[in-house]
C-alpha positions as CSV (number, residue, x, y, z in Angstrom):
1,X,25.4,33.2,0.6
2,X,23.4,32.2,-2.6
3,X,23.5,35.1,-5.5
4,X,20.6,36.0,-8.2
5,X,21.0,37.4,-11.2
6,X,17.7,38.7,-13.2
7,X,18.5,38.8,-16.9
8,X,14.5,38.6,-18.2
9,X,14.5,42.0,-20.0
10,X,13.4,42.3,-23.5
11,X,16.4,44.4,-24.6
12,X,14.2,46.6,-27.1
13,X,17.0,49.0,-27.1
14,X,19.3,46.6,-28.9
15,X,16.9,45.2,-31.4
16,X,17.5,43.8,-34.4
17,X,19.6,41.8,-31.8
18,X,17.6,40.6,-29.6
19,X,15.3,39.9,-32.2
20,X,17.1,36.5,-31.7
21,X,19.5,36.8,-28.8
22,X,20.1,37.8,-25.2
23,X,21.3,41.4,-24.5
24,X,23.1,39.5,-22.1
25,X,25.1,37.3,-24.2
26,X,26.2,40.6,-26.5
27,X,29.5,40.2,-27.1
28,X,32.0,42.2,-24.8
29,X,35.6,42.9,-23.8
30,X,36.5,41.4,-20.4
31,X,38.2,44.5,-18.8
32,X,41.1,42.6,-17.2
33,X,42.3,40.0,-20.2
34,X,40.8,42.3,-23.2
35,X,39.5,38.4,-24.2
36,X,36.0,39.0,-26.4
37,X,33.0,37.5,-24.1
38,X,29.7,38.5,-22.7
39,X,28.4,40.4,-20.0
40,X,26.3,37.4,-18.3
41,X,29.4,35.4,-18.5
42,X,31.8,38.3,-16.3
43,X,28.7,38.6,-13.9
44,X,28.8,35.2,-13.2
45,X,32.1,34.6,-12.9
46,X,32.0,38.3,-10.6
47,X,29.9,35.7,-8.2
48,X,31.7,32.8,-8.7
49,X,35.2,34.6,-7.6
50,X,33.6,35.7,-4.7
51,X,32.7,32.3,-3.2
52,X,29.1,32.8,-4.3
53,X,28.4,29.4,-5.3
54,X,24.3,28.8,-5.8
55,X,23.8,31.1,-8.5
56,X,20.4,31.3,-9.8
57,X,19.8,33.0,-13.8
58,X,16.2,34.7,-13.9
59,X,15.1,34.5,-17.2
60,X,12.1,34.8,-19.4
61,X,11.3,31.8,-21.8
62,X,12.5,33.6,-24.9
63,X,15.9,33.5,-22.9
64,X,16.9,30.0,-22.5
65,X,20.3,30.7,-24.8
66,X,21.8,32.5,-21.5
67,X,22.2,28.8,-20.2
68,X,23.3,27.9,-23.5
69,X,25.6,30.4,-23.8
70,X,27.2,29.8,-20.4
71,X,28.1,26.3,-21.0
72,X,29.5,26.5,-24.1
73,X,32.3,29.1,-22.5
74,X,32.6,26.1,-20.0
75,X,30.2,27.7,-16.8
76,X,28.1,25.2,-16.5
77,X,27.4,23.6,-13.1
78,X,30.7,22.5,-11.6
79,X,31.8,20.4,-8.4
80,X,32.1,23.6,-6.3
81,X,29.0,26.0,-7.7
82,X,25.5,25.1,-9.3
83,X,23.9,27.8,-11.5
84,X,20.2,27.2,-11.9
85,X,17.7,29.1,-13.6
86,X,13.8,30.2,-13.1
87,X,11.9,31.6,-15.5
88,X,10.1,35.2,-15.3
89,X,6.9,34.7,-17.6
90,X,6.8,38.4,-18.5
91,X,9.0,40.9,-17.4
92,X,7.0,43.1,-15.1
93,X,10.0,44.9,-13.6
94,X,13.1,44.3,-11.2
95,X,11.0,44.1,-7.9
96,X,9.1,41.1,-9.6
97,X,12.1,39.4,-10.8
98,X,13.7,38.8,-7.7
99,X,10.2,37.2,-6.4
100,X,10.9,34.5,-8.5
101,X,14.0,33.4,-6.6
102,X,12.1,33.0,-2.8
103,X,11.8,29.4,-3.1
104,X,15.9,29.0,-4.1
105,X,16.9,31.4,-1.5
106,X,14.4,29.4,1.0
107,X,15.6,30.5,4.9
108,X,18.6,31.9,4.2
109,X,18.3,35.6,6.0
110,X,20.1,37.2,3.0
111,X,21.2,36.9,-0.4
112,X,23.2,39.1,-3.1
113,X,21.8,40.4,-6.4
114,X,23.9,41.3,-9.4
115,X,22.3,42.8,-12.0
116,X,23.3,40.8,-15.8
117,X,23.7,43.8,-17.7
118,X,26.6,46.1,-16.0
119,X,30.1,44.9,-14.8
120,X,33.8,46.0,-13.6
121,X,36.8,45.9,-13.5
122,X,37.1,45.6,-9.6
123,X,35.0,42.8,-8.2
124,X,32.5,44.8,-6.2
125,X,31.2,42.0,-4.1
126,X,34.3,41.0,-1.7
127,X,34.0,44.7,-0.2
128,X,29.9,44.1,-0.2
129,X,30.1,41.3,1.1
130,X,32.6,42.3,4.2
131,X,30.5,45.3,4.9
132,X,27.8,43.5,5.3
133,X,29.4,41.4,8.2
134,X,29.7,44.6,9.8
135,X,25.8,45.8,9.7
136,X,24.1,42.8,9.5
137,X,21.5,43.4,12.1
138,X,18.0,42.3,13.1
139,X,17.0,45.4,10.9
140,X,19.1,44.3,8.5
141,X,17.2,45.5,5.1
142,X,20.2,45.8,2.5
143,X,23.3,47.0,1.8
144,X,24.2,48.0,-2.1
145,X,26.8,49.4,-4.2
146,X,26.6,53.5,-5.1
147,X,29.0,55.9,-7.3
148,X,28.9,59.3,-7.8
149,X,27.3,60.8,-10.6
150,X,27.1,64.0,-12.4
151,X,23.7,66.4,-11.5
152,X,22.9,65.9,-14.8
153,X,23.1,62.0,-14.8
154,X,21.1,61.6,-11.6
155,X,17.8,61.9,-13.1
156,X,19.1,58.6,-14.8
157,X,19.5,56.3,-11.8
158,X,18.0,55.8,-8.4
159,X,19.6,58.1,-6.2
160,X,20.4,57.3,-2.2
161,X,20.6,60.2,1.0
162,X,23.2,59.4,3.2
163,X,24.0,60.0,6.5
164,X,27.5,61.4,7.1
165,X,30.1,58.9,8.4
166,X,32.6,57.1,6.9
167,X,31.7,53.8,5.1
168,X,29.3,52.0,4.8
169,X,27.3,54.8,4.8
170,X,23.9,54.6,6.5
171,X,20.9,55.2,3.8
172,X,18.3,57.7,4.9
173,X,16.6,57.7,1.4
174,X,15.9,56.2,-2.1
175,X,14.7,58.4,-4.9
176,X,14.0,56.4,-8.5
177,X,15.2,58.7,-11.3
178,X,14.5,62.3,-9.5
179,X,13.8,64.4,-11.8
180,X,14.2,67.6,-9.4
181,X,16.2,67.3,-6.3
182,X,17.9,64.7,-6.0
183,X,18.9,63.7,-1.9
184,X,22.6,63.3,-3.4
185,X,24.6,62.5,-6.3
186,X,25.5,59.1,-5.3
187,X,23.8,56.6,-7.9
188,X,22.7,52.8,-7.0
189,X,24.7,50.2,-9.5
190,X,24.0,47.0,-9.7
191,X,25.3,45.2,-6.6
192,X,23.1,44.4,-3.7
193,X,22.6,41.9,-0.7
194,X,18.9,42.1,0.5
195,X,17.3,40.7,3.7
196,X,15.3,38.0,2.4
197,X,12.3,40.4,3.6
198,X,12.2,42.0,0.4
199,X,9.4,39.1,-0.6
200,X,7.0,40.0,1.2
201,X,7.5,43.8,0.7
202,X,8.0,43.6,-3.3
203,X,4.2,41.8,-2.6
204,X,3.1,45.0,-1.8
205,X,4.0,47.4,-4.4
206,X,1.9,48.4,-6.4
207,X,2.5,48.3,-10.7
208,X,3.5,51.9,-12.2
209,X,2.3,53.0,-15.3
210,X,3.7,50.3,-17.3
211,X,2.6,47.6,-15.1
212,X,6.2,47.1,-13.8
213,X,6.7,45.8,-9.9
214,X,10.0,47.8,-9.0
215,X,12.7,47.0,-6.5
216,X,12.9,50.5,-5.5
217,X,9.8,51.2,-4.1
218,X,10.0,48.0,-1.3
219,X,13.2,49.3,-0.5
220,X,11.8,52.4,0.3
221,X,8.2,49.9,2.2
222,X,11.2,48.6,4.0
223,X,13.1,51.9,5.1
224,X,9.5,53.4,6.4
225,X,9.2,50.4,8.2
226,X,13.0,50.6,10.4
227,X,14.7,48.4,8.3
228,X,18.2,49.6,7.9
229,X,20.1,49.8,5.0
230,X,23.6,50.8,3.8
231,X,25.5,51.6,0.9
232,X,29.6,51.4,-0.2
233,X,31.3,53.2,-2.8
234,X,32.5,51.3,-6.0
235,X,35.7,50.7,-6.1
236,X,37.7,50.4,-10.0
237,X,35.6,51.5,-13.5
238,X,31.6,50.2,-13.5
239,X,31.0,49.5,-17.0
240,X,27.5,49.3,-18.6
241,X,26.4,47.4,-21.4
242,X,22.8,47.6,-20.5
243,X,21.9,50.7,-23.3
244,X,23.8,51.1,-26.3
245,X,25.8,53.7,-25.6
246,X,26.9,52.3,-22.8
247,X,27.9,49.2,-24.5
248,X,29.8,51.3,-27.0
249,X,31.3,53.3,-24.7
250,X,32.7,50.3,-22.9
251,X,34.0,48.3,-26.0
252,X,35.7,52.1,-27.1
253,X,37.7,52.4,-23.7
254,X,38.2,48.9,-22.8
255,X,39.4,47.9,-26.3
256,X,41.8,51.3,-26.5
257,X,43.6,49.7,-23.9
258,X,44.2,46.1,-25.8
259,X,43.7,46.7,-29.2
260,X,45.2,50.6,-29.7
């Protein structure tokens, strides 16, 4: 299975910063070593460790020092994985992002996502990855990581409806950000594998207000159109580093366990 990671964001939130640097390649704790790193570089190596070995980096062009980055701590393309990169021109959203990567995934019926900005301390994807085994289907839409999240958080993230059952757990709904009502408490992170019919369905969205192409709204094209899809707990501590306060909160509670 190939893996795409979209890292094309402008990171206002962490300007001066990224005035001349990649949220990404902000530096970071790495949960299990307390070693100082970056986020892109435990994302990769996230895919890396779980056999994922065509990686492909979306970027924008005012990005190219993720590359950069990742060879200098020694991930550049190796005998037994090849990470490649295509370039987003403007960032117009997740569901656009992943577009870019149709040619590198080519025929392959499905692919995983990891998102560049959050990361953990369990690998997610060796769980993912089995479940999927088990509901791969001719319906097979997608099958994604979820935790649970506070009422008040869920207006945050988008939210899933589950059917009961033990795990995976079928989806019966996707909500972005509800600001009323959310379906459930359990909030999508930033693990997926996706049929490769999200292409054509990310074709059809329609830009929101700020001209953004989500992923959301094809996942929720594909669920009105049968596709099935499925989600699995999280196992361990998610960190973000894609806000600030997420950042700081994870360098406070990783870093109180090493550096105390």
């Amino acid at each position: 299975m190939k893996a795409v990671i979209p890292a094309a964001g402008l990171g206002k939130r962490f300007r001066p910063w990224t005035f001349g640097n990649a949220k990404e390649n902000i530096p970071i704790i790495d949960p299990n070593t307390g070693e100082f790193t970056s986020t892109i570089s435990l994302v990769t190596k996230e895919a890396i460790a779980a056999q994922l070995r065509d990686i492909l980096l979306i970027i924008s062009p005012e990005k190219f020092a993720i590359p950069r980055h990742l060879v200098e701590l020694g991930q550049s393309n190796h005998a037994d994985y090849r990470i490649l990169t295509a370039c987003q021109p403007t960032p117009r959203g997740l569901g656009d992002a992943i577009s870019y990567a149709c040619s590198f995934i080519g025929p392959e019926p499905a692919f995983a996502v990891l998102l560049g900005d959050d990361f953990y301390d369990k690998n997610p994807l060796p769980l993912l990855i089995k479940s999927y085994e088990t509901v791969k289907s001719a319906k097979f839409g997608g099958i994604l990581t979820v935790m649970p999240v506070s009422a008040e958080e869920t207006k945050r993230y988008g939210i899933v409806g589950v059917s009961n059952g033990p795990e995976p757990f079928r989806i019966t709904q996707f909500a972005e950000k509800p600001q009323s009502n959310p379906p459930s408490n359990l909030a999508i992170t930033g693990r997926y594998i996706l049929s490769r019919n999200i292409f054509d369905y990310v074709r059809r969205v329609a830009p929101d207000s700020r001209n953004e192409i989500g992923l959301t709204p094809a996942l929720e094209l594909m669920l009105a159109d049968g596709f099935e899809f499925h989600a699995v707990n999280i196992q361990g501590t998610r960190y973000d580093a894609g806000d600030p306060k997420g950042w700081y909160d994870a360098i406070k509670n990783i870093g109180g366990k090493f550096y105390a």
